[in-house]
C-alpha positions as CSV (number, residue, x, y, z in Angstrom):
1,X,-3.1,8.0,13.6
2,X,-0.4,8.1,15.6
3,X,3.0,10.0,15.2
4,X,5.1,8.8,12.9
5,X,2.6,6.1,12.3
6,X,2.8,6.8,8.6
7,X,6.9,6.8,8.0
8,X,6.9,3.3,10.0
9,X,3.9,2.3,7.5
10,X,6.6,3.9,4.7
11,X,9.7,2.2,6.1
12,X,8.2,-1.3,6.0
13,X,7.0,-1.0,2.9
14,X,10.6,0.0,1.7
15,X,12.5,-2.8,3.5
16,X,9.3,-6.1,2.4
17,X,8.8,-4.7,-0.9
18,X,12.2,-4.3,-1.9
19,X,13.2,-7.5,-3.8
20,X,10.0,-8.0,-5.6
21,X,8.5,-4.3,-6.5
22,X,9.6,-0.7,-7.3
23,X,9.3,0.3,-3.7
24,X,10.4,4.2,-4.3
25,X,6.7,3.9,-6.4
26,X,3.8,2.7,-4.2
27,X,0.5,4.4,-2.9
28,X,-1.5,2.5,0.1
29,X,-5.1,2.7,-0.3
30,X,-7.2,2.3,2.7
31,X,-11.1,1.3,2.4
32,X,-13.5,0.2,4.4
33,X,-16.3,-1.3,2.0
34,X,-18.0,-3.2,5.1
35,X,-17.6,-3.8,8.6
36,X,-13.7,-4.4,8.1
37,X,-10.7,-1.9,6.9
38,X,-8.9,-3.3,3.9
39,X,-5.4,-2.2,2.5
40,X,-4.7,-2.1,-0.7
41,X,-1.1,-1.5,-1.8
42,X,-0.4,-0.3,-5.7
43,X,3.1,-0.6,-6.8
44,X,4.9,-1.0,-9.6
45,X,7.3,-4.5,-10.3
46,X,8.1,-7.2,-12.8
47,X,5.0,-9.3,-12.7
48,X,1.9,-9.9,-10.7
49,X,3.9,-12.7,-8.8
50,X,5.7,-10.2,-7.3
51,X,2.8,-8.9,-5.7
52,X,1.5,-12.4,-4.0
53,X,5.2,-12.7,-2.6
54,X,5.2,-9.2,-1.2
55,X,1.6,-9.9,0.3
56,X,2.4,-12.8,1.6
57,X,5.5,-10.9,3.0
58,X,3.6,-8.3,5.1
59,X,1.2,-11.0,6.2
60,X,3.9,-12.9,7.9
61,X,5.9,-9.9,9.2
62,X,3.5,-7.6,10.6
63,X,0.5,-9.5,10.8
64,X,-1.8,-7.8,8.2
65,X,-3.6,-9.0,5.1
66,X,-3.4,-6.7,2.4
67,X,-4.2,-7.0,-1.3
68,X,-1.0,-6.0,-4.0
69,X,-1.8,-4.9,-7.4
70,X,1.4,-4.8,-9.4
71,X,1.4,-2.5,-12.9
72,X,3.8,-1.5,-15.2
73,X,6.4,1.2,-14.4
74,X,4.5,4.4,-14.8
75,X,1.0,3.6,-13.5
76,X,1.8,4.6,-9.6
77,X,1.2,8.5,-10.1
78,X,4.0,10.8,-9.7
79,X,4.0,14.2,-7.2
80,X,5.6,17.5,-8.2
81,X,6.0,18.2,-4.6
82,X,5.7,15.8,-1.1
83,X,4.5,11.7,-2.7
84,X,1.3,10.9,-1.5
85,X,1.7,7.6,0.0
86,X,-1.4,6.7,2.0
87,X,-4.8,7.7,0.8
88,X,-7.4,7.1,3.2
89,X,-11.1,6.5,1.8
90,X,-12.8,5.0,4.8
91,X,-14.1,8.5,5.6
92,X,-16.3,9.3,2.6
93,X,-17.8,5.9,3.0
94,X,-18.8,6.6,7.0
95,X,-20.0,9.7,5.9
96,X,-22.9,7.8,4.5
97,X,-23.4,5.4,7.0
């Protein structure tokens, strides 16, 4: 990862997700259950529209497909201390490879 890779990653987030979804409340899951990475982006909004619009969004700005899943205000979990925005799970599964 680059420097300062993660507060662009942060900042886009804030500015695409802004209309649709909570954007102070969003964790970005990355996996890589085959050959390909895949981003997954939990947040909380209104409906599970929003999350198709704000998909659709980052596809057409920056270029990458991502999968949104919307809950209710509450589900994203909450830090006492520095938010946990990007959890990174590709490594367990090479691990095993």
């Amino acid at each position: 990862e680059m420097r300062g890779e993660a507060g662009c990653r942060h900042q886009t987030f804030l500015n695409l997700g802004r209309k649709d979804v909570d954007a102070p409340h969003f964790q970005i899951e990355l996996t890589k259950p085959e050959r390909m990475d895949q981003m997954r982006i939990l947040c909380e909004g209104a409906d599970a529209e929003a999350g198709t619009a704000l998909a659709a969004r980052i596809k057409d700005s920056i270029g990458v497909s991502v999968t949104v899943t919307v809950g209710a205000p509450g589900t994203v979990p909450r830090s006492q201390g520095k938010a946990v925005r990007i959890i990174d799970r590709r490594a367990v599964a090479d691990e095993f490879e």
